[in-house]
PDB file of N, CA, C and O in Angstrom:
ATOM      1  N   UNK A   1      -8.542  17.825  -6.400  1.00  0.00           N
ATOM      2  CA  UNK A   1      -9.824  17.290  -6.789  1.00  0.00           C
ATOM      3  C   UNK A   1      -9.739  16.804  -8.233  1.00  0.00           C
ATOM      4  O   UNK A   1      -9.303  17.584  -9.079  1.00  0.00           O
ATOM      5  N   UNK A   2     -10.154  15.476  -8.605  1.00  0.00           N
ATOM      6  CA  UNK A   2      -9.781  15.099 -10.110  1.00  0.00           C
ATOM      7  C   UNK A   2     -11.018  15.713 -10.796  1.00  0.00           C
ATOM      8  O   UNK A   2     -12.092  16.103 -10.336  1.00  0.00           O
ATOM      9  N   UNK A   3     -10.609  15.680 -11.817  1.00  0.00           N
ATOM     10  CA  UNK A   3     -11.557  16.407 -12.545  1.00  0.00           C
ATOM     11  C   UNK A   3     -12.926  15.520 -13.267  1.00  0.00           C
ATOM     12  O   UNK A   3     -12.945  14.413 -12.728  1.00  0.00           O
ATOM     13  N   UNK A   4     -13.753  15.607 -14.015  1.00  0.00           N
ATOM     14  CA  UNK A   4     -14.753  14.817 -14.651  1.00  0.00           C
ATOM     15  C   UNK A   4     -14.190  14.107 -15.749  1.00  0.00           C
ATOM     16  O   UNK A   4     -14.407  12.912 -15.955  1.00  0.00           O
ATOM     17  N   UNK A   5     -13.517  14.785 -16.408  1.00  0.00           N
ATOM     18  CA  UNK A   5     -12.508  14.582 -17.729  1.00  0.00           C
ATOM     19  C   UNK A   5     -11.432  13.476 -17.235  1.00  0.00           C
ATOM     20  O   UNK A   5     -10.696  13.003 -18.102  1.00  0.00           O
ATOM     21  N   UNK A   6     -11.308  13.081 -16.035  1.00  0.00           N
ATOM     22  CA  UNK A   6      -9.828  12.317 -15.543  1.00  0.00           C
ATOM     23  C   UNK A   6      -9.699  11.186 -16.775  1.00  0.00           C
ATOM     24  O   UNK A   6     -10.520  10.641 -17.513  1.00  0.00           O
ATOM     25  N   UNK A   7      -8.028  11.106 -16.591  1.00  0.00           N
ATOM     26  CA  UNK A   7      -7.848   9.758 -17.532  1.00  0.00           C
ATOM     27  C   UNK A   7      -8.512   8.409 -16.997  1.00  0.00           C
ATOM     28  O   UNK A   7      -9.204   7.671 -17.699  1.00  0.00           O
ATOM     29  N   UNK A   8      -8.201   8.190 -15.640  1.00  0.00           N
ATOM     30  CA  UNK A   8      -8.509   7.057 -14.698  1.00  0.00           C
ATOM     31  C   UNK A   8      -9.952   6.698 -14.108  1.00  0.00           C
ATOM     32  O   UNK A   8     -10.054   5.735 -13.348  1.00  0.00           O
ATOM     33  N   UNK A   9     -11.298   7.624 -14.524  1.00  0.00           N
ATOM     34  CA  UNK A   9     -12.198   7.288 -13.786  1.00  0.00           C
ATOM     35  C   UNK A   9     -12.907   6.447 -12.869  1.00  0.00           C
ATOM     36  O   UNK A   9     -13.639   5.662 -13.473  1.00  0.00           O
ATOM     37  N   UNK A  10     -12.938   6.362 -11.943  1.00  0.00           N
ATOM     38  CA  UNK A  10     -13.978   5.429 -11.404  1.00  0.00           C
ATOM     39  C   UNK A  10     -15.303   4.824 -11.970  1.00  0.00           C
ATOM     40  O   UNK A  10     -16.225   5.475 -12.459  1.00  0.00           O
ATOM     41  N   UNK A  11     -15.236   3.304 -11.802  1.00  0.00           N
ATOM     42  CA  UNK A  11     -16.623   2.875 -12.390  1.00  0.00           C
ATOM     43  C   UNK A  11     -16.805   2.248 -11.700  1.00  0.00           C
ATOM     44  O   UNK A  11     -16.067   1.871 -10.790  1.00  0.00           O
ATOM     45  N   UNK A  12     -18.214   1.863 -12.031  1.00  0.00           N
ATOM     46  CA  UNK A  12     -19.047   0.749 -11.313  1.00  0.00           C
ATOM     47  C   UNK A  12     -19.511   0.084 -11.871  1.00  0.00           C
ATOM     48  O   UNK A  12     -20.230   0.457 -12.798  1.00  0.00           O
ATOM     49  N   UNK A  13     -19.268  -1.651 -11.487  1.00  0.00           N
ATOM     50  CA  UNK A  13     -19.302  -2.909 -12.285  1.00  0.00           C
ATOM     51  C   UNK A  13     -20.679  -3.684 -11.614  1.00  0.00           C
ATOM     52  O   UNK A  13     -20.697  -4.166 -10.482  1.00  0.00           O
ATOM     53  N   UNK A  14     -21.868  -3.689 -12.611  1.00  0.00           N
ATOM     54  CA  UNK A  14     -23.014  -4.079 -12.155  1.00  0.00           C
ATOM     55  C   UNK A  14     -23.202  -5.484 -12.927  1.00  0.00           C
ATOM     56  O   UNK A  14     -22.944  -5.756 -14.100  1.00  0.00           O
ATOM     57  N   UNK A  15     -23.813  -6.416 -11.740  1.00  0.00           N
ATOM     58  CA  UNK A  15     -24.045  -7.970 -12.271  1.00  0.00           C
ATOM     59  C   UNK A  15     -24.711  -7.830 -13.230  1.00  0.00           C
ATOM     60  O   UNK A  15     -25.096  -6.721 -13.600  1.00  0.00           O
ATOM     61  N   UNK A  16     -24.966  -8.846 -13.789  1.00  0.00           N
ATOM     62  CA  UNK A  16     -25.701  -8.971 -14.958  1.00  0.00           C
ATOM     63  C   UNK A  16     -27.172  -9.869 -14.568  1.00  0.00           C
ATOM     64  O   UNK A  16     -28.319  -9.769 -15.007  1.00  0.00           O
ATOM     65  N   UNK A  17     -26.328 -11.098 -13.172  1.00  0.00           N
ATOM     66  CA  UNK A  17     -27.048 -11.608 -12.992  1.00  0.00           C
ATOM     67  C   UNK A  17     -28.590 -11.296 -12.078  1.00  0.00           C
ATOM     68  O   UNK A  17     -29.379 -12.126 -11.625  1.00  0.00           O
ATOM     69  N   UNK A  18     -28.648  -9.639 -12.019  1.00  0.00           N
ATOM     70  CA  UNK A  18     -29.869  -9.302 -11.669  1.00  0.00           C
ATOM     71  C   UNK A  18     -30.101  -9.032  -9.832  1.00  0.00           C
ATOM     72  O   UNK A  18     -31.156  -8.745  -9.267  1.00  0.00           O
ATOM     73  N   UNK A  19     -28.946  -9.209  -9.306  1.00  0.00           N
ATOM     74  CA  UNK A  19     -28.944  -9.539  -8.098  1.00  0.00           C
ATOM     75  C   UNK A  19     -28.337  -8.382  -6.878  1.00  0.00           C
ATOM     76  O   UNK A  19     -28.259  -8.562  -5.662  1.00  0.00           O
ATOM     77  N   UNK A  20     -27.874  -6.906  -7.849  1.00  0.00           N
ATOM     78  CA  UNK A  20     -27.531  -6.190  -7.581  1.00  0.00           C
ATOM     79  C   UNK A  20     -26.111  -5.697  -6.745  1.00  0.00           C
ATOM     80  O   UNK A  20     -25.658  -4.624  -6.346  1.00  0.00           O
ATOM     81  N   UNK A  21     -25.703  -7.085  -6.726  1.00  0.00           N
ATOM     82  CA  UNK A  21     -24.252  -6.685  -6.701  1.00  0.00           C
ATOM     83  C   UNK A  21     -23.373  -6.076  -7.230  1.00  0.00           C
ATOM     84  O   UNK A  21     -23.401  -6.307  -8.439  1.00  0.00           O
ATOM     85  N   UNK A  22     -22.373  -5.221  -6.883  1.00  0.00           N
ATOM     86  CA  UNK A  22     -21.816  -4.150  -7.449  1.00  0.00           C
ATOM     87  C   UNK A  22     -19.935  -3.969  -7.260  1.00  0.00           C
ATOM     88  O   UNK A  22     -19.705  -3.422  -6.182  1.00  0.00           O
ATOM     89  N   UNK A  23     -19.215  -4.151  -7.694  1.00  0.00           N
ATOM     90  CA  UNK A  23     -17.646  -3.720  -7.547  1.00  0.00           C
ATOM     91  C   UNK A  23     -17.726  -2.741  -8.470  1.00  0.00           C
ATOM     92  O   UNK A  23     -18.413  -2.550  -9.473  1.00  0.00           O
ATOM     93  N   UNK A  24     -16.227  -1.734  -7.482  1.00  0.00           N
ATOM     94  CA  UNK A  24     -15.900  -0.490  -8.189  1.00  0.00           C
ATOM     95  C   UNK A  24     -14.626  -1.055  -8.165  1.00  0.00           C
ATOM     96  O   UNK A  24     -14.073  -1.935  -7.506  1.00  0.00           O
ATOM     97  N   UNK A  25     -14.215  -0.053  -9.369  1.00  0.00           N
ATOM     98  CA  UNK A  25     -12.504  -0.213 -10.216  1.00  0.00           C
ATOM     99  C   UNK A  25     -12.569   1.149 -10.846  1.00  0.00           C
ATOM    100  O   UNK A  25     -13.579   1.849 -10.781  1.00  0.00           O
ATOM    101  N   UNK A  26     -11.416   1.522 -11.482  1.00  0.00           N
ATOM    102  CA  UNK A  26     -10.687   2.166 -12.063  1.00  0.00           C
ATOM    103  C   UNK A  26     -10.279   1.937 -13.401  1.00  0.00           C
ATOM    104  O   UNK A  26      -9.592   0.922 -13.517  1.00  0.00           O
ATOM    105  N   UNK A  27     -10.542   2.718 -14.702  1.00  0.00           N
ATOM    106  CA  UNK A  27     -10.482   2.414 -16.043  1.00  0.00           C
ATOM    107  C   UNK A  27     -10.156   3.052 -16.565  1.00  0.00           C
ATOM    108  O   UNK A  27     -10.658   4.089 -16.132  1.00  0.00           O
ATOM    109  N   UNK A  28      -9.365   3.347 -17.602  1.00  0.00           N
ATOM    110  CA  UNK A  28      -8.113   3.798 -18.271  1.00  0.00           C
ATOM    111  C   UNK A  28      -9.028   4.385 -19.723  1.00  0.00           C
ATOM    112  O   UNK A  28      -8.809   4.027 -20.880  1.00  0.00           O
ATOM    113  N   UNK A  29      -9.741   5.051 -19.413  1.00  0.00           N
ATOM    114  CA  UNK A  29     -10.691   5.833 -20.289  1.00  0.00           C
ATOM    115  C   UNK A  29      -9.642   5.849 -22.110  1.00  0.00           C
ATOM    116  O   UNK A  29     -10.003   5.300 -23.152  1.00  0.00           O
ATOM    117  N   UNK A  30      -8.496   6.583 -21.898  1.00  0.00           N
ATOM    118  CA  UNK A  30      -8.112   6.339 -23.513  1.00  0.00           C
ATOM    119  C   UNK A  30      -7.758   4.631 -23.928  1.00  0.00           C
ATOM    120  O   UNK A  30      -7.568   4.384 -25.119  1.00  0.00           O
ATOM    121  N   UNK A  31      -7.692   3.674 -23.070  1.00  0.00           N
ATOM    122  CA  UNK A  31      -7.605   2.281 -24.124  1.00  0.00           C
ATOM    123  C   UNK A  31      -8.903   1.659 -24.040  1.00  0.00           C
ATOM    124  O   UNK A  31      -9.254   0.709 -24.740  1.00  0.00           O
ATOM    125  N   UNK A  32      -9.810   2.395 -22.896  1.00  0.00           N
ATOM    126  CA  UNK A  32     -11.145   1.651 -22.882  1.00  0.00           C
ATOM    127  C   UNK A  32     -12.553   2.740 -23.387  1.00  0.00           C
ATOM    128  O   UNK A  32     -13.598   2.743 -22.736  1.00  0.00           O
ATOM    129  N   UNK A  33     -12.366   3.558 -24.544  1.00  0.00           N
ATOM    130  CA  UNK A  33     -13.701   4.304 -24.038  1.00  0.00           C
ATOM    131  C   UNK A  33     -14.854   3.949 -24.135  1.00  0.00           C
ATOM    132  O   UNK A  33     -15.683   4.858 -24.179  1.00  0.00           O
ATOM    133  N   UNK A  34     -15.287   2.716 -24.196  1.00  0.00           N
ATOM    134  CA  UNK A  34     -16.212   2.567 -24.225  1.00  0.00           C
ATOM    135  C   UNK A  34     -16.679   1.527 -22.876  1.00  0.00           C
ATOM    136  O   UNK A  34     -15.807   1.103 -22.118  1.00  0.00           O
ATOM    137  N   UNK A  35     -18.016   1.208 -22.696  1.00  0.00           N
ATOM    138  CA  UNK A  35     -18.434   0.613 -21.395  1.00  0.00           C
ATOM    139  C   UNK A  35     -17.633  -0.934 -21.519  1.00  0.00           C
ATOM    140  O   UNK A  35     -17.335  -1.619 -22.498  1.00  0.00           O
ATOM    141  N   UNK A  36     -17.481  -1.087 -20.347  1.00  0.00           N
ATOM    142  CA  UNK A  36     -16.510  -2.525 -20.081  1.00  0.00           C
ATOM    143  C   UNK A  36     -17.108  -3.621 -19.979  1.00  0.00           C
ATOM    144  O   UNK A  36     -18.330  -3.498 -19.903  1.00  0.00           O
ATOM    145  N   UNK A  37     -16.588  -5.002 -19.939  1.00  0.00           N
ATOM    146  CA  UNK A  37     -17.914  -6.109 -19.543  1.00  0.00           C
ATOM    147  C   UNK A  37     -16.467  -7.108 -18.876  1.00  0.00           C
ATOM    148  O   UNK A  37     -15.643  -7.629 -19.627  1.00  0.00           O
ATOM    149  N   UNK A  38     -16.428  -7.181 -17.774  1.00  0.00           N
ATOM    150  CA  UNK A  38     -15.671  -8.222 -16.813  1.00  0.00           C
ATOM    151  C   UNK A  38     -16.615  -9.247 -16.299  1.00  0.00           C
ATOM    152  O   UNK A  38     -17.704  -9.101 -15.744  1.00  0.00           O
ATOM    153  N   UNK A  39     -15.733 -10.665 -16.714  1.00  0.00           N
ATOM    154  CA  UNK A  39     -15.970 -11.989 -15.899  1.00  0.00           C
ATOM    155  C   UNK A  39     -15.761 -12.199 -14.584  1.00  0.00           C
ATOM    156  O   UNK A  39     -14.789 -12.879 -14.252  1.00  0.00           O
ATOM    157  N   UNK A  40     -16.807 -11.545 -13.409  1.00  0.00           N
ATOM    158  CA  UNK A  40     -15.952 -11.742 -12.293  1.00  0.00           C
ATOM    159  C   UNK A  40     -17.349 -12.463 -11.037  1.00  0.00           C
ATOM    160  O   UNK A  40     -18.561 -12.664 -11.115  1.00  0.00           O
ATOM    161  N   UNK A  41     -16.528 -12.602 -10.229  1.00  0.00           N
ATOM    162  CA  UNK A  41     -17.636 -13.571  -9.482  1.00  0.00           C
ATOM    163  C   UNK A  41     -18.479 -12.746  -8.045  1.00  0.00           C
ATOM    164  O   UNK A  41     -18.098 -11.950  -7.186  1.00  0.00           O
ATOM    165  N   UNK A  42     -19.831 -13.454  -8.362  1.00  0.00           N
ATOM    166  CA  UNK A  42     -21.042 -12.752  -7.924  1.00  0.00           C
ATOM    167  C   UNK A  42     -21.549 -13.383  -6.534  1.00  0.00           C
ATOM    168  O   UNK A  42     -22.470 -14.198  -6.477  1.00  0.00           O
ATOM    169  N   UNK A  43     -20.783 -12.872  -5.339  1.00  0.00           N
ATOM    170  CA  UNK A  43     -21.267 -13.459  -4.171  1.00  0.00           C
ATOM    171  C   UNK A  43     -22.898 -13.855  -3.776  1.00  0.00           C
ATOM    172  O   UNK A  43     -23.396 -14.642  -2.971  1.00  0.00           O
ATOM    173  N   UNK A  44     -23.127 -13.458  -4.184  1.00  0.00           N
ATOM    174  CA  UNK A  44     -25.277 -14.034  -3.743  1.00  0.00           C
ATOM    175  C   UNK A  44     -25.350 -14.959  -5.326  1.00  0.00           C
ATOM    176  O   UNK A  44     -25.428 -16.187  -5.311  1.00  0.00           O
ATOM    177  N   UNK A  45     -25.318 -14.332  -6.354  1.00  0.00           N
ATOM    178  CA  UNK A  45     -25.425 -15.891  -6.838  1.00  0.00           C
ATOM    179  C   UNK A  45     -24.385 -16.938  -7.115  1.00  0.00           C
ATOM    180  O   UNK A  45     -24.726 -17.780  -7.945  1.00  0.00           O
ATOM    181  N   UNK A  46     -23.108 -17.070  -6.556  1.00  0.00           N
ATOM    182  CA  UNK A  46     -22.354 -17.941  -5.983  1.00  0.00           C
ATOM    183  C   UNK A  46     -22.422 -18.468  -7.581  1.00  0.00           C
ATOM    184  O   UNK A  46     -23.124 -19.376  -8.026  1.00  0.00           O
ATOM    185  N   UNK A  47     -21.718 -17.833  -8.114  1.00  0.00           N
ATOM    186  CA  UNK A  47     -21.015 -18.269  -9.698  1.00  0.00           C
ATOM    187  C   UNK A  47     -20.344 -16.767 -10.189  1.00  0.00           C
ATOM    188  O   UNK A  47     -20.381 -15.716  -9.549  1.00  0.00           O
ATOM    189  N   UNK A  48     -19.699 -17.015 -11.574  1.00  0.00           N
ATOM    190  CA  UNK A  48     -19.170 -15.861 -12.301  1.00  0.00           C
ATOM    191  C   UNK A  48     -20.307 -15.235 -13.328  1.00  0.00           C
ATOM    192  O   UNK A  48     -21.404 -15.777 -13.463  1.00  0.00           O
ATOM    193  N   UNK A  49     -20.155 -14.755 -13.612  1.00  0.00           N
ATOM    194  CA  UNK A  49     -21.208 -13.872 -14.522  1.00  0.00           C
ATOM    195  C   UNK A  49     -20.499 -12.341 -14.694  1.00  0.00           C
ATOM    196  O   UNK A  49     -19.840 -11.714 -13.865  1.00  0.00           O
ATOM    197  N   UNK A  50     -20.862 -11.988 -16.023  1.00  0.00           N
ATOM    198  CA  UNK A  50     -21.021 -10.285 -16.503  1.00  0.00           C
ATOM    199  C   UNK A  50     -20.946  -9.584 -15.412  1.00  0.00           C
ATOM    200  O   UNK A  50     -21.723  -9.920 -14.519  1.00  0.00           O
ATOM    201  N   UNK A  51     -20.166  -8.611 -15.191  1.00  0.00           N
ATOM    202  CA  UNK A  51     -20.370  -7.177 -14.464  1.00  0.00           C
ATOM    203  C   UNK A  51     -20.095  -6.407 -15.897  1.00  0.00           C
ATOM    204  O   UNK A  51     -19.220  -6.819 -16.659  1.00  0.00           O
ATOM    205  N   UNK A  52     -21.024  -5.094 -16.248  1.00  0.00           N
ATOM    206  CA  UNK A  52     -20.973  -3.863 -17.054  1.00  0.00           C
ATOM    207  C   UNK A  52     -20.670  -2.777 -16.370  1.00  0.00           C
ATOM    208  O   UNK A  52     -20.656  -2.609 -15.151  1.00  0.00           O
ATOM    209  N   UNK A  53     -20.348  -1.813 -17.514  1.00  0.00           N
ATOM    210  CA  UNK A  53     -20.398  -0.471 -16.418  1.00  0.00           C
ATOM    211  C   UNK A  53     -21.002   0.070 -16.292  1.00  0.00           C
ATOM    212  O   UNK A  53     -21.284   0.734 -17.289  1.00  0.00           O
ATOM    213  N   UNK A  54     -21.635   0.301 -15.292  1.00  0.00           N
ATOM    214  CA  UNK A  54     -22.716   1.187 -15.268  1.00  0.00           C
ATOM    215  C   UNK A  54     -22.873   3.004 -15.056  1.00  0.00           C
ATOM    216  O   UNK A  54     -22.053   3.144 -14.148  1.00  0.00           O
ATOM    217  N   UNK A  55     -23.090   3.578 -15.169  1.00  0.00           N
ATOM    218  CA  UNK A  55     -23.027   4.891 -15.129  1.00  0.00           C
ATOM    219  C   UNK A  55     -23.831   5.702 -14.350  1.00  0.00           C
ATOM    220  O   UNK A  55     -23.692   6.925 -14.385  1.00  0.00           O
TER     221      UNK A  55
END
């Protein structure tokens, strides 16, 4: 069972564009500690936009 503390956590990458789409990934907590912001593309609004992490 990984722990809460893991190096690798799971996150969840929420649009920006309001539309509630969501991808999960994996993040490397000591080169990233802080919340992430990826360019990646948003099937319902059919463009790229912000995903954050959400918590």
């Amino acid at each position: 069972m990984a722990s809460r503390t893991d190096v690798r956590p799971v996150v969840q990458l929420r649009s920006t564009a309001g539309t509630g789409f969501t991808y999960v990934t994996r993040k490397n907590r000591r080169n990233d500690p802080d919340r992430i912001v990826l360019r990646k593309y948003d099937p319902v609004a059919r463009r790229h936009v912000d995903f954050r992490e959400a918590r």
